[in-house]
C-alpha positions as protocol buffer text, in pm:
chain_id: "A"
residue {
  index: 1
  type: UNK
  ca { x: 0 y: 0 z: 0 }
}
residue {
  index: 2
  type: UNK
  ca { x: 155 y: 329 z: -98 }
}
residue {
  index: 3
  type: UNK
  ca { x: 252 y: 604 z: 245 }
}
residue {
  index: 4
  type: UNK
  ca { x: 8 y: 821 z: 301 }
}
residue {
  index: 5
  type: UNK
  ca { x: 4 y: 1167 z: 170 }
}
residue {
  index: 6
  type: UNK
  ca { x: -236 y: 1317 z: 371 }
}
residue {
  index: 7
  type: UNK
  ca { x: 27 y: 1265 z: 681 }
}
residue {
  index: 8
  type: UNK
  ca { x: 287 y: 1511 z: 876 }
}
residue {
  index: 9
  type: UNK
  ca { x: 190 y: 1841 z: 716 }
}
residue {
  index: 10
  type: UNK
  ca { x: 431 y: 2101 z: 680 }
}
residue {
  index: 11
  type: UNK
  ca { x: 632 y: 1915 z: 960 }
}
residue {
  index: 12
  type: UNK
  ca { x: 977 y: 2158 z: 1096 }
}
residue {
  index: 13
  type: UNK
  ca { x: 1247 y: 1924 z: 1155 }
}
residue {
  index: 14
  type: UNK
  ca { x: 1407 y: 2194 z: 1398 }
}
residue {
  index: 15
  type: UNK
  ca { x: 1080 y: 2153 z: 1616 }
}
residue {
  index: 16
  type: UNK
  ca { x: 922 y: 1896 z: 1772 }
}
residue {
  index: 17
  type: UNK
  ca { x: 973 y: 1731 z: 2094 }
}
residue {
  index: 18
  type: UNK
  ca { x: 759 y: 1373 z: 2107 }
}
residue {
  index: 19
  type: UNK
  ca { x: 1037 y: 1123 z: 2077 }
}
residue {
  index: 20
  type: UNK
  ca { x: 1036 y: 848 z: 1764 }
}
residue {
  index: 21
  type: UNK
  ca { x: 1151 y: 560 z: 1861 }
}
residue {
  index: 22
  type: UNK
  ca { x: 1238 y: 394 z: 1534 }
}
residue {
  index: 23
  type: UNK
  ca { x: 1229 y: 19 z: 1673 }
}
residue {
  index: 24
  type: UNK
  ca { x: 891 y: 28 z: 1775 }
}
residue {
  index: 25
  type: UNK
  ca { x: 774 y: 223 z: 1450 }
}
residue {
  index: 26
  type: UNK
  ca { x: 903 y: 17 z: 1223 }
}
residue {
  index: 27
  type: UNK
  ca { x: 797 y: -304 z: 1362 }
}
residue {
  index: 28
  type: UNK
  ca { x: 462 y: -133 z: 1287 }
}
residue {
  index: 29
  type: UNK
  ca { x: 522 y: -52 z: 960 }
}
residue {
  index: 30
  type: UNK
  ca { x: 629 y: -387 z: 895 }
}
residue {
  index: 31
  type: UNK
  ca { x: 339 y: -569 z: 1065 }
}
residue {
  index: 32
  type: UNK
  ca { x: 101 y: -324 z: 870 }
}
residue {
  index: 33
  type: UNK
  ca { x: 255 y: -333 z: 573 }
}
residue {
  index: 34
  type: UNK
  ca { x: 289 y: 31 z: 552 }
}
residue {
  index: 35
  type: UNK
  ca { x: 524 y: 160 z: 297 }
}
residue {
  index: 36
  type: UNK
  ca { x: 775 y: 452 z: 408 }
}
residue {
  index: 37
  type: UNK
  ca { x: 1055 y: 640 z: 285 }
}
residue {
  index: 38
  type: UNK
  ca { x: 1373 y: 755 z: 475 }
}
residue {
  index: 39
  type: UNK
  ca { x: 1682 y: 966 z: 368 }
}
residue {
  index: 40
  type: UNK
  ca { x: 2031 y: 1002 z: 472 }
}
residue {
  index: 41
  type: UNK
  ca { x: 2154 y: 1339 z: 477 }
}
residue {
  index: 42
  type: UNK
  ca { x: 2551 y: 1437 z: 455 }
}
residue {
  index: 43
  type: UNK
  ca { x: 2687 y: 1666 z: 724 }
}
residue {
  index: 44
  type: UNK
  ca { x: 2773 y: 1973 z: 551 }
}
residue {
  index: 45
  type: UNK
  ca { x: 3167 y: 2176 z: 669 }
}
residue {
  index: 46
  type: UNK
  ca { x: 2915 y: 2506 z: 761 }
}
residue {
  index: 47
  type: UNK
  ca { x: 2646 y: 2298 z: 987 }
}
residue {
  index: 48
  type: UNK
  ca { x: 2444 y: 2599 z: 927 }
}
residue {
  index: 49
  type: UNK
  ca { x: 2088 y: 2554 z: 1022 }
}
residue {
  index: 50
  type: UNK
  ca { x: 2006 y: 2699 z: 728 }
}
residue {
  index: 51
  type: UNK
  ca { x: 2159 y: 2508 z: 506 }
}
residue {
  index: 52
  type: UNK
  ca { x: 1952 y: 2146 z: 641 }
}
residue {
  index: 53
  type: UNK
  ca { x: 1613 y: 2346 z: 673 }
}
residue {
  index: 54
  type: UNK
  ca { x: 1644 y: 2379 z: 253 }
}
residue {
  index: 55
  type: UNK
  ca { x: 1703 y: 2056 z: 239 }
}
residue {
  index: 56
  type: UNK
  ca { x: 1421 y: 1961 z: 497 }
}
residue {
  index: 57
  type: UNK
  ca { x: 1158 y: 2188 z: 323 }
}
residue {
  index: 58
  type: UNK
  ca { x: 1190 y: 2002 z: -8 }
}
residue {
  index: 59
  type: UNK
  ca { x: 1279 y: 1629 z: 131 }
}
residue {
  index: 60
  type: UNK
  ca { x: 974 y: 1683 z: 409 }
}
residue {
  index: 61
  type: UNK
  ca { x: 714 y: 1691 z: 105 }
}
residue {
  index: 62
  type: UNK
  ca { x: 754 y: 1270 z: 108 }
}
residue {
  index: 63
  type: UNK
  ca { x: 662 y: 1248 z: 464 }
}
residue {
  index: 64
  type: UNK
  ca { x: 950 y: 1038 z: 542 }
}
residue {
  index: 65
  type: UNK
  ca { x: 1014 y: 845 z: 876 }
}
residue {
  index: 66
  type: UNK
  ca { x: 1327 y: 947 z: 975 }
}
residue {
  index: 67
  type: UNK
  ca { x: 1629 y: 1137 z: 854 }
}
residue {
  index: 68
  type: UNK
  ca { x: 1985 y: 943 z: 878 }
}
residue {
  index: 69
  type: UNK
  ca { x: 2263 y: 1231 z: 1003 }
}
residue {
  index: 70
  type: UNK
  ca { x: 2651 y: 1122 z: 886 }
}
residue {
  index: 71
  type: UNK
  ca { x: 2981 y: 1145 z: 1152 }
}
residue {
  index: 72
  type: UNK
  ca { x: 3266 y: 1245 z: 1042 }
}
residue {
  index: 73
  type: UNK
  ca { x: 3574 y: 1295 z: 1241 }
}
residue {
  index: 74
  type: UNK
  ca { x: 3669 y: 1660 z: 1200 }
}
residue {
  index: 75
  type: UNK
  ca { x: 4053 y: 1774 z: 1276 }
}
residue {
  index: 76
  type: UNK
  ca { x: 4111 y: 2004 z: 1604 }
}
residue {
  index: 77
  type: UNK
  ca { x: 3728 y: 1983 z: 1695 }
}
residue {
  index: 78
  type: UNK
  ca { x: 3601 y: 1810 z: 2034 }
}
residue {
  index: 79
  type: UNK
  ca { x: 3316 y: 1591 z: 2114 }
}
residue {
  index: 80
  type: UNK
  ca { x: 3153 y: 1849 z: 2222 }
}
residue {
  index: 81
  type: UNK
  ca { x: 3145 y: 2081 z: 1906 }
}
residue {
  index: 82
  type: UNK
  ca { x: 3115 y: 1802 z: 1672 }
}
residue {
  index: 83
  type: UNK
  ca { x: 2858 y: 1951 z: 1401 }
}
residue {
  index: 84
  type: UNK
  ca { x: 2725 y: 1630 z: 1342 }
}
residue {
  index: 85
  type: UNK
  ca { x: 2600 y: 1624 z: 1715 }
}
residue {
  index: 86
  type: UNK
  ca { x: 2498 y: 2018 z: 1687 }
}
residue {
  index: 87
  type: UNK
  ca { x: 2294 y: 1946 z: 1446 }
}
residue {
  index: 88
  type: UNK
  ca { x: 2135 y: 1632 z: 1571 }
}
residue {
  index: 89
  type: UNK
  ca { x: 2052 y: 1809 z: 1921 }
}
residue {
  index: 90
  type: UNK
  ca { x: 1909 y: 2082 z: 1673 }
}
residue {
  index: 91
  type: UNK
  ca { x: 1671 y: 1856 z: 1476 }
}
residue {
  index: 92
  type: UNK
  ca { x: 1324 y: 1714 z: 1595 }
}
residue {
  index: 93
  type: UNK
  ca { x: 1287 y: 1329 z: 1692 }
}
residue {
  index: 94
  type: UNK
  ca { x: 1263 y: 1205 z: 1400 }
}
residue {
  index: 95
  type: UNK
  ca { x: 1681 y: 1173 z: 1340 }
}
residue {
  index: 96
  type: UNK
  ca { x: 1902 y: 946 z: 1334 }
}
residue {
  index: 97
  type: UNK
  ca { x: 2260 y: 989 z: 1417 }
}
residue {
  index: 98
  type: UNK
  ca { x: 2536 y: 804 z: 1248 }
}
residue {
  index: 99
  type: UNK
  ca { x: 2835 y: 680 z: 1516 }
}
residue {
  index: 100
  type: UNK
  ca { x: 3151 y: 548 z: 1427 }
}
residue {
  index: 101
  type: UNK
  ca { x: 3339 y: 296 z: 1595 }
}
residue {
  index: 102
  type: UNK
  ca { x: 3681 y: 361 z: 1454 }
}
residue {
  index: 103
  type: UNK
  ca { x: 3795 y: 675 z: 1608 }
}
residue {
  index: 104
  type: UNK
  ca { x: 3543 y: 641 z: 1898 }
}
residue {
  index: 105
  type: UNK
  ca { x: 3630 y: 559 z: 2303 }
}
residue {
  index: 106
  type: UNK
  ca { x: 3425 y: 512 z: 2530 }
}
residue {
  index: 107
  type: UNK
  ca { x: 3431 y: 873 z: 2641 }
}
residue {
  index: 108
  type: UNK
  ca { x: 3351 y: 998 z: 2344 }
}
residue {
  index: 109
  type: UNK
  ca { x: 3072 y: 751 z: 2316 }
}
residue {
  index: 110
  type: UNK
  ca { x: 2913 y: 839 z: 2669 }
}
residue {
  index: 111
  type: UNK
  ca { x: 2928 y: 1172 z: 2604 }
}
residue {
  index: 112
  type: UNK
  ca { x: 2753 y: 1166 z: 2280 }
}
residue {
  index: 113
  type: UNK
  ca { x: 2486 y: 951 z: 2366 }
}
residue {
  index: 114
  type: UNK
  ca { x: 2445 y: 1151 z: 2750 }
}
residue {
  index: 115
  type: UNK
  ca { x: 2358 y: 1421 z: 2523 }
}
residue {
  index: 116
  type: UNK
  ca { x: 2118 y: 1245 z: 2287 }
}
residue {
  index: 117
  type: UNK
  ca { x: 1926 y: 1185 z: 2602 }
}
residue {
  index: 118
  type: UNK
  ca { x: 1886 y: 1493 z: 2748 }
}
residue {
  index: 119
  type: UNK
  ca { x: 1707 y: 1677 z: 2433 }
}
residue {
  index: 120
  type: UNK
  ca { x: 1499 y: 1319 z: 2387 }
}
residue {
  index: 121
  type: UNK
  ca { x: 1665 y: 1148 z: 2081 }
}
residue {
  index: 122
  type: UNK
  ca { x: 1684 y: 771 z: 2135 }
}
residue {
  index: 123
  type: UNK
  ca { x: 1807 y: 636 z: 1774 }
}
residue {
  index: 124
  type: UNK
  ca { x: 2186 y: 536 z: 1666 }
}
residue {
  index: 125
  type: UNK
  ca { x: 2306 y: 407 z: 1358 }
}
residue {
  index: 126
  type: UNK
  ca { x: 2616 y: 152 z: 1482 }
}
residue {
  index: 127
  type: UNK
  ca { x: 2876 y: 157 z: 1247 }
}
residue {
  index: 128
  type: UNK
  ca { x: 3266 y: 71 z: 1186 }
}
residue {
  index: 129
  type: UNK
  ca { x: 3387 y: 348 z: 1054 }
}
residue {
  index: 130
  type: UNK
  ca { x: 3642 y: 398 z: 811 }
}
residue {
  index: 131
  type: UNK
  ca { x: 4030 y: 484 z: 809 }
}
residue {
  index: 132
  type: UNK
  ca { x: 4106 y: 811 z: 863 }
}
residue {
  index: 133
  type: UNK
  ca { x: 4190 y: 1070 z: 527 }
}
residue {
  index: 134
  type: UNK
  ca { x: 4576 y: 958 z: 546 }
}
residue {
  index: 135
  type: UNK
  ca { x: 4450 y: 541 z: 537 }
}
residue {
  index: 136
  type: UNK
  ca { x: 4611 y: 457 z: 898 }
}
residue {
  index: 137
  type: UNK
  ca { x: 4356 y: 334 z: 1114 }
}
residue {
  index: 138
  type: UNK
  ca { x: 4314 y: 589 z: 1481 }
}
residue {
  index: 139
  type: UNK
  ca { x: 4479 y: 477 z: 1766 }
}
residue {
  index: 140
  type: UNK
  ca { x: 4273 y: 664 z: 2002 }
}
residue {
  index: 141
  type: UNK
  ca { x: 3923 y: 420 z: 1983 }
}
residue {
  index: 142
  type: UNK
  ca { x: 3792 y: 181 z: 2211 }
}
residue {
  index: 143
  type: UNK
  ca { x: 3581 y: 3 z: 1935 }
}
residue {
  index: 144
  type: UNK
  ca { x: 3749 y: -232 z: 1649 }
}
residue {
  index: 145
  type: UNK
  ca { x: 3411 y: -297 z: 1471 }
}
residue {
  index: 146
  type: UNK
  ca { x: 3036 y: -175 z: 1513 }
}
residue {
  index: 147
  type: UNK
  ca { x: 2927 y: -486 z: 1706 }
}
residue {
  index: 148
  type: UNK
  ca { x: 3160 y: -356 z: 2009 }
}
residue {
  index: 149
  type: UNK
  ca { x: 3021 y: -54 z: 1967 }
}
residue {
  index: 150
  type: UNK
  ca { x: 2628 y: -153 z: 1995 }
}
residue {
  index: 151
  type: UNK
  ca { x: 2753 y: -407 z: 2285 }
}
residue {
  index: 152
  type: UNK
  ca { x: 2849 y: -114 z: 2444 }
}
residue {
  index: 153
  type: UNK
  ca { x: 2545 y: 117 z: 2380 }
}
residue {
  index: 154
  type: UNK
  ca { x: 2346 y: -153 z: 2509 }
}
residue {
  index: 155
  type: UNK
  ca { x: 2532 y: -242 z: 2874 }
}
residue {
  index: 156
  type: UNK
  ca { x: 2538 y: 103 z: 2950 }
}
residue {
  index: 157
  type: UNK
  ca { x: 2218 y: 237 z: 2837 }
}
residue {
  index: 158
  type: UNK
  ca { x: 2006 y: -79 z: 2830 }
}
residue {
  index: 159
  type: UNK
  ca { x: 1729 y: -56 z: 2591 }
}
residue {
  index: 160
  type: UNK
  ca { x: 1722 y: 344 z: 2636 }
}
residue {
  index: 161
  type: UNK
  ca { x: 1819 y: 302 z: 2204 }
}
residue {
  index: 162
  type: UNK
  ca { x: 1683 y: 254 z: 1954 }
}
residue {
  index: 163
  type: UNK
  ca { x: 2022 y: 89 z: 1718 }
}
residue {
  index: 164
  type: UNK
  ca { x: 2074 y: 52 z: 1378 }
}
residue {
  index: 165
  type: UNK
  ca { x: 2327 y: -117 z: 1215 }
}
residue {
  index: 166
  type: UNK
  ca { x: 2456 y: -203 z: 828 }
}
residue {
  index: 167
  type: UNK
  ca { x: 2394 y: -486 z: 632 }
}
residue {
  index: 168
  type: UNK
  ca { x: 2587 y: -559 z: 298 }
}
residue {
  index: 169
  type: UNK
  ca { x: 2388 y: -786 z: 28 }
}
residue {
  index: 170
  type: UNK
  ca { x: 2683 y: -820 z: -188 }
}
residue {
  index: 171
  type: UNK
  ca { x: 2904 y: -912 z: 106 }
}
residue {
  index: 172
  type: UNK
  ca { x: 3130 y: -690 z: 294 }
}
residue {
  index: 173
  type: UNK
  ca { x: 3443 y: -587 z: 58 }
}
residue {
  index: 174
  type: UNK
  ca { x: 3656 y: -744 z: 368 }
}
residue {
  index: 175
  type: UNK
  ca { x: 3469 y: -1050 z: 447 }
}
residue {
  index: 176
  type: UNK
  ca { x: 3629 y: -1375 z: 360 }
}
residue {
  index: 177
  type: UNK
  ca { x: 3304 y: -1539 z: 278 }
}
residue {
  index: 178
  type: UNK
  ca { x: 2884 y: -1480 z: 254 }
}
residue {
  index: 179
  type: UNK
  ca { x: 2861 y: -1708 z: 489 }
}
residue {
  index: 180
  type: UNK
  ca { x: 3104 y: -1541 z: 714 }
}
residue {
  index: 181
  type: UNK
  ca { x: 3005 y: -1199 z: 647 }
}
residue {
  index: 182
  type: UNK
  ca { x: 2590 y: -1327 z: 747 }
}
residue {
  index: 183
  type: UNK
  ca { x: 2740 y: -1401 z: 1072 }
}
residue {
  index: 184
  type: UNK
  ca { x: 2877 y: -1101 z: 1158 }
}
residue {
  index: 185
  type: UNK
  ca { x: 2555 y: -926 z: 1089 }
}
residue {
  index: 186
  type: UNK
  ca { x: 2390 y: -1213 z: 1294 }
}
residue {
  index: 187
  type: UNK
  ca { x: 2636 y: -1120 z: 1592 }
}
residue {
  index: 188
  type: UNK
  ca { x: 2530 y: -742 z: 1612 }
}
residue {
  index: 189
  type: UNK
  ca { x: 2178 y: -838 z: 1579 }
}
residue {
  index: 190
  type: UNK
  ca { x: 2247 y: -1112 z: 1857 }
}
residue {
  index: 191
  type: UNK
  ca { x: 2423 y: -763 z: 2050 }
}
residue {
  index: 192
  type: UNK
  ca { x: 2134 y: -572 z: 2066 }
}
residue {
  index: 193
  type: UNK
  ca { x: 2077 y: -400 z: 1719 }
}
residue {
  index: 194
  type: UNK
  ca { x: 1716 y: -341 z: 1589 }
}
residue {
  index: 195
  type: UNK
  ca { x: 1688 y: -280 z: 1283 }
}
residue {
  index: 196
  type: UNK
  ca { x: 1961 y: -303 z: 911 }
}
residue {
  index: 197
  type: UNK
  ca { x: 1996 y: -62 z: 670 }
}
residue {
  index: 198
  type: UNK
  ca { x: 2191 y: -192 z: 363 }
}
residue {
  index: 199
  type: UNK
  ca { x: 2467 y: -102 z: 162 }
}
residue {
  index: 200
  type: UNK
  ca { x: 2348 y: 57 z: -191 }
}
residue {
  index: 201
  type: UNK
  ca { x: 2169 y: -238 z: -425 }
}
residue {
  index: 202
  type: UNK
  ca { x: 2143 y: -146 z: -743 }
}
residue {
  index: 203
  type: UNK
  ca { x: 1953 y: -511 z: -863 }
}
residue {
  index: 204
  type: UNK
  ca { x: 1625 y: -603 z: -642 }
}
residue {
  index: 205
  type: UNK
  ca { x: 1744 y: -969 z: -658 }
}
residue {
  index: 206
  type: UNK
  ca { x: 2070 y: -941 z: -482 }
}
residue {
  index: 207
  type: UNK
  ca { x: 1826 y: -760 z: -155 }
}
residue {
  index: 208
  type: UNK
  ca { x: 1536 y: -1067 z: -241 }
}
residue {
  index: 209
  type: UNK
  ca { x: 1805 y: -1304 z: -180 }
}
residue {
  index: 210
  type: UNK
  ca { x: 2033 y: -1170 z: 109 }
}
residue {
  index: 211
  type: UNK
  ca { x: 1684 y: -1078 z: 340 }
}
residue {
  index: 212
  type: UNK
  ca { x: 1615 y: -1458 z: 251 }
}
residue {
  index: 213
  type: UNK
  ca { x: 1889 y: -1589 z: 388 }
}
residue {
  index: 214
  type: UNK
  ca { x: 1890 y: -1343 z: 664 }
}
residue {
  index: 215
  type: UNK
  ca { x: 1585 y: -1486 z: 762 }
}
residue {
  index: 216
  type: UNK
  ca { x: 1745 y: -1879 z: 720 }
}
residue {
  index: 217
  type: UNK
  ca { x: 2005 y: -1811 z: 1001 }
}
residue {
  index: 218
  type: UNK
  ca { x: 1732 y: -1653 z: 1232 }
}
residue {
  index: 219
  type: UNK
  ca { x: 1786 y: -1241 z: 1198 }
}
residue {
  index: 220
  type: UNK
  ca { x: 1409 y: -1144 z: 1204 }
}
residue {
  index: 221
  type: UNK
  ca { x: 1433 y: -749 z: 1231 }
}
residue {
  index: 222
  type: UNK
  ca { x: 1336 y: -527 z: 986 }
}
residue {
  index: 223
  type: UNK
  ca { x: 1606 y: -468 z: 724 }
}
residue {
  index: 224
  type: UNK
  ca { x: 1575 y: -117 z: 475 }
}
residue {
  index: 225
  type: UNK
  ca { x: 1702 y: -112 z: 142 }
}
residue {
  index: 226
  type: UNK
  ca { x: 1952 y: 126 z: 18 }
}
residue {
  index: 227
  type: UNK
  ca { x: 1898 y: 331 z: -277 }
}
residue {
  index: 228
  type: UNK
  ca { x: 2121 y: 550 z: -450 }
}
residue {
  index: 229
  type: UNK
  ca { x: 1949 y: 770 z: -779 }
}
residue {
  index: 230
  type: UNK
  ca { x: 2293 y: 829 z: -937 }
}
residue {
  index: 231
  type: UNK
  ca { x: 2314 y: 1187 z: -999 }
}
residue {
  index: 232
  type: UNK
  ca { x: 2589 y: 1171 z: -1264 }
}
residue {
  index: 233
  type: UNK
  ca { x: 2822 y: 943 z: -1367 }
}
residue {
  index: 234
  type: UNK
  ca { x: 3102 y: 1047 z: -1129 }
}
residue {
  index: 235
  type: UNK
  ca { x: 2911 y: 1012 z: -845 }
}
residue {
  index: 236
  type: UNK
  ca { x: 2841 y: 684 z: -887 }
}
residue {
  index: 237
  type: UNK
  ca { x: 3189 y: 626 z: -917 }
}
residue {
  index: 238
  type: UNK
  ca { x: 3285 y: 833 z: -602 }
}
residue {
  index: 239
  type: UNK
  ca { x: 3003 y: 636 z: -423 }
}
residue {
  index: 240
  type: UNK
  ca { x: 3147 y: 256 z: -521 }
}
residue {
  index: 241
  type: UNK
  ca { x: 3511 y: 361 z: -447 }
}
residue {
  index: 242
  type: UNK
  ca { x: 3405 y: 571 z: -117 }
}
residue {
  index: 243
  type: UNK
  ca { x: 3085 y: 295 z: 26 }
}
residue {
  index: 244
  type: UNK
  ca { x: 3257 y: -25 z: -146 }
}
residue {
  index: 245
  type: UNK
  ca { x: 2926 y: -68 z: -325 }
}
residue {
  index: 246
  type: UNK
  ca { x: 2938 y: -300 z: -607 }
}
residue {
  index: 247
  type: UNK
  ca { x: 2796 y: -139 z: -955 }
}
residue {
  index: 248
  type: UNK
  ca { x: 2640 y: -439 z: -1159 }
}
residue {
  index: 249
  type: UNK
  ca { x: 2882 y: -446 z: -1551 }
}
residue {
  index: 250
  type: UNK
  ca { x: 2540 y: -395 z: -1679 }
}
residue {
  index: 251
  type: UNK
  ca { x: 2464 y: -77 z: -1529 }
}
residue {
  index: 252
  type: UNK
  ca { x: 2789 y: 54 z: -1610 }
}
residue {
  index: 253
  type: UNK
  ca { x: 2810 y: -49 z: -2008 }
}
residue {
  index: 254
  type: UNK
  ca { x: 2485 y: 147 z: -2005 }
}
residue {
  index: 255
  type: UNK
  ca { x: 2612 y: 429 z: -1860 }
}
residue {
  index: 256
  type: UNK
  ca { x: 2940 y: 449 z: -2045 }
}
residue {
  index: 257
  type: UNK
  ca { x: 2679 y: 553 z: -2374 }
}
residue {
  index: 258
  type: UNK
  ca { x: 2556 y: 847 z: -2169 }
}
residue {
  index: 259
  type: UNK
  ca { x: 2826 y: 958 z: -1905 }
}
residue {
  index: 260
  type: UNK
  ca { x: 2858 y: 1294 z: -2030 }
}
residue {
  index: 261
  type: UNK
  ca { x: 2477 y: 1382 z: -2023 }
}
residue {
  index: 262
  type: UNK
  ca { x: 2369 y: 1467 z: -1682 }
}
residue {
  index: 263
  type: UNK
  ca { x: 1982 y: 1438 z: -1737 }
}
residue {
  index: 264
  type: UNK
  ca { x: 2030 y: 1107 z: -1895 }
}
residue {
  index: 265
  type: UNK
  ca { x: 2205 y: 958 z: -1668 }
}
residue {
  index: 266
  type: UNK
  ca { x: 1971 y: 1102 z: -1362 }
}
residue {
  index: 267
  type: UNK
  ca { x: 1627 y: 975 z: -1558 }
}
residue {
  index: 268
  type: UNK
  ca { x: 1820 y: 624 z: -1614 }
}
residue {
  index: 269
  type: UNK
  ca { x: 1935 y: 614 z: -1246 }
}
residue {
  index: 270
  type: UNK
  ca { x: 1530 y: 701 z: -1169 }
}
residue {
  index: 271
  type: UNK
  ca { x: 1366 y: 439 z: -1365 }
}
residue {
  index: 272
  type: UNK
  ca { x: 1630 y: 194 z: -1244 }
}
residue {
  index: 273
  type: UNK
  ca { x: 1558 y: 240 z: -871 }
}
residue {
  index: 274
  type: UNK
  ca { x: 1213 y: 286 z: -908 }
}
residue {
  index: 275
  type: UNK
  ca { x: 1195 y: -37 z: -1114 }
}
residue {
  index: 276
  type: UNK
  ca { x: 1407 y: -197 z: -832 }
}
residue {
  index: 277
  type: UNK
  ca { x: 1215 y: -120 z: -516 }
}
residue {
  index: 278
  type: UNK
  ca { x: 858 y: -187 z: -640 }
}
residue {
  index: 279
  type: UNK
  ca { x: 1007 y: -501 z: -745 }
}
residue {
  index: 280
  type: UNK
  ca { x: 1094 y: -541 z: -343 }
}
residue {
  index: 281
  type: UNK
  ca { x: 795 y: -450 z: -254 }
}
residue {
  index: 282
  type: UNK
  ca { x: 622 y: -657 z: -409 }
}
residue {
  index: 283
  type: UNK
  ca { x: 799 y: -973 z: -332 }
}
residue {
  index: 284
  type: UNK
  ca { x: 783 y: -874 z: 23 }
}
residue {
  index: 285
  type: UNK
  ca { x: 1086 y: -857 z: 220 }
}
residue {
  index: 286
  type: UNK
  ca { x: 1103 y: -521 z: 294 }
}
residue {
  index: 287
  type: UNK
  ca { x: 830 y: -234 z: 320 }
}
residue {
  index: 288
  type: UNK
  ca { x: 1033 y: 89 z: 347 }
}
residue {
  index: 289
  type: UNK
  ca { x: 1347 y: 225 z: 150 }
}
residue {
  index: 290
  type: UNK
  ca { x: 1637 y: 447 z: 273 }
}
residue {
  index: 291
  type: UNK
  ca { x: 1740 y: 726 z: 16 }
}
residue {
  index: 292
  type: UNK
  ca { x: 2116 y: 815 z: -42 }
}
residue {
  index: 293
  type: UNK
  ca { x: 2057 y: 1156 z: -130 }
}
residue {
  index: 294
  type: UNK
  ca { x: 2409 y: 1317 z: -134 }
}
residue {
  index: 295
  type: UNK
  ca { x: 2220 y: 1602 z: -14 }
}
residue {
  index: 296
  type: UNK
  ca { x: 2002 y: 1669 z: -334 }
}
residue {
  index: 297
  type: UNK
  ca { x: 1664 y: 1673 z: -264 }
}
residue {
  index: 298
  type: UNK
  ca { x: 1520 y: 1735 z: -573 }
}
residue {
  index: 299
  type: UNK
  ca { x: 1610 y: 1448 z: -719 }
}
residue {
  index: 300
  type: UNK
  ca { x: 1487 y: 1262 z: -377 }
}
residue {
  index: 301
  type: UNK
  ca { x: 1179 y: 1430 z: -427 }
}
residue {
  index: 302
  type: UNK
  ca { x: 1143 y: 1367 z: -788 }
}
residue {
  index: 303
  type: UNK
  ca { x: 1161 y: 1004 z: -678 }
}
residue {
  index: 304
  type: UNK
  ca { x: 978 y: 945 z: -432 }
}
residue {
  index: 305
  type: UNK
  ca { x: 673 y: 1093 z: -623 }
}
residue {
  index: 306
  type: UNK
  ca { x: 731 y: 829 z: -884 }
}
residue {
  index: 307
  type: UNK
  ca { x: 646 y: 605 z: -580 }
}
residue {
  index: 308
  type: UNK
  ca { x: 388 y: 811 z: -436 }
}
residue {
  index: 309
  type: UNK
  ca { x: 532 y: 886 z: -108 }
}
residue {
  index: 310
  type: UNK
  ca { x: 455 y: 1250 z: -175 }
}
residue {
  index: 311
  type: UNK
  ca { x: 169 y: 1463 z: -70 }
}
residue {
  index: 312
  type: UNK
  ca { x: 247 y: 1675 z: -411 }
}
């Protein structure tokens, strides 16, 4: 059943104080079989309020169910000026805040999370992290991979969270195996995570299949597609080499005929992805989507509409 448009009018992300907690509200959605939409929003140098409420006022239009805020370490800046945390204390409930474990100790951790508390935010995404920009891995963490990181959330803060973590359909770039790499994922669910949002798919049967034999080995949350719309041909590129996502030969043949026209490339990306999660939807394993949208809502917007999410 398509979301419904006549929901959340006109809401302010920079207002708002009645706390989502994303674990309970999308075991609704999925029990209902209520289609939603989320998107994942890059933290931008400036951290200007202004700058996210343009992105807000277009991206809000599709009603979504949560917004997905990026960490980045930032040189010579503490915990407690992070932007990425600014900006998540600044933003309503309905946020979720990216947290490295590379680069993280349990300080750092504490602190963040002390903070998420005390303006009412409850909802993590877990992750690893990456190297740092010179490639040598940070000496000063606590946390090796995400799974330390969500056993941690959860001894200290119980069930307080609401904890995402990432799931990779086409295996993790490091994992020796698929069958390895599903048992990983099994151990953070087994930590205390509630929910998986994937790596980019680009192909609906590579998501079909890995939620499949998620559910064979006995990890029954919810797990969110994600979709990337492929503004132009060097983003895509940027994303695979930056995210480790794998682009199908297919896909890229087809877009070596167009790289050098924008709009072509953005309408093939569209049908593509559109094509791709109705054919999810329809077979059932997953009810919502999460929207890479390097921070261009238009072409979110654009989408989204194509799948009726939109009240316009």
């Amino acid at each position: 059943m398509p979301a419904n448009p006549s929901a959340g009018h006109s809401r302010n992300v920079f207002r708002g104080k009645n706390n989502v907690e994303l674990s309970v509200t999308l075991a609704e959605k999925s029990s209902s079989n209520e289609r939603f939409c989320s998107f994942e929003l890059i933290l931008h140098p400036d951290g200007r309020e202004e700058t996210y409420q343009q992105l807000f006022s277009v991206l809000d239009q599709c009603n979504p169910l949560f917004y997905s805020i990026t960490w980045h370490n930032v040189d010579n800046v503490s915990v407690e000026n992070h932007p990425s945390l600014k900006l998540f204390e600044r933003c309503s409930n309905i946020t979720l805040l990216h947290l490295t474990a590379k680069g993280s100790t349990r300080g750092t951790v504490m602190h963040v999370l002390n903070r998420a508390l005390t303006v009412g935010k409850t909802n993590i995404f877990a992750l690893q992290g990456d190297h740092d920009k010179l490639g040598v891995e940070s000496t000063a963490t606590d946390f090796s991979y995400a799974v330390d990181l969500v056993k941690f959330i959860r001894a200290e803060f119980g069930s307080k969270f609401s904890i995402c973590v990432a799931g990779y359909p086409d295996m993790h770039p490091k994992s020796p195996s698929k069958e390895s790499d599903l048992f990983y994922l099994k151990e953070k669910v087994n930590a205390g995570a509630d929910f998986i949002i994937t790596q980019i798919i680009f192909e609906s049967q590579v998501f079909i299949k890995f939620v499949k034999d998620c559910r064979r080995i006995g990890i029954s949350i919810p797990i969110i597609p994600g979709v990337f719309l492929i503004p132009d041909s060097k983003s895509l590129h940027n994303v695979s080499k930056n995210c480790d996502a794998k682009i199908p030969d297919n896909l890229l043949q087809d877009l070596e005929l167009i790289k050098d026209d924008d709009a072509a490339v953005q309408e093939y990306g569209m049908k593509l992805s559109t094509r791709v999660v109705k054919e999810i939807f329809q077979s059932g394993t997953a009810v919502g989507i999460h929207v890479f949208t390097l921070n261009r809502p238009k072409l979110a917007l654009e989408f989204c509409k194509r799948l009726r999410f939109c009240r316009v």
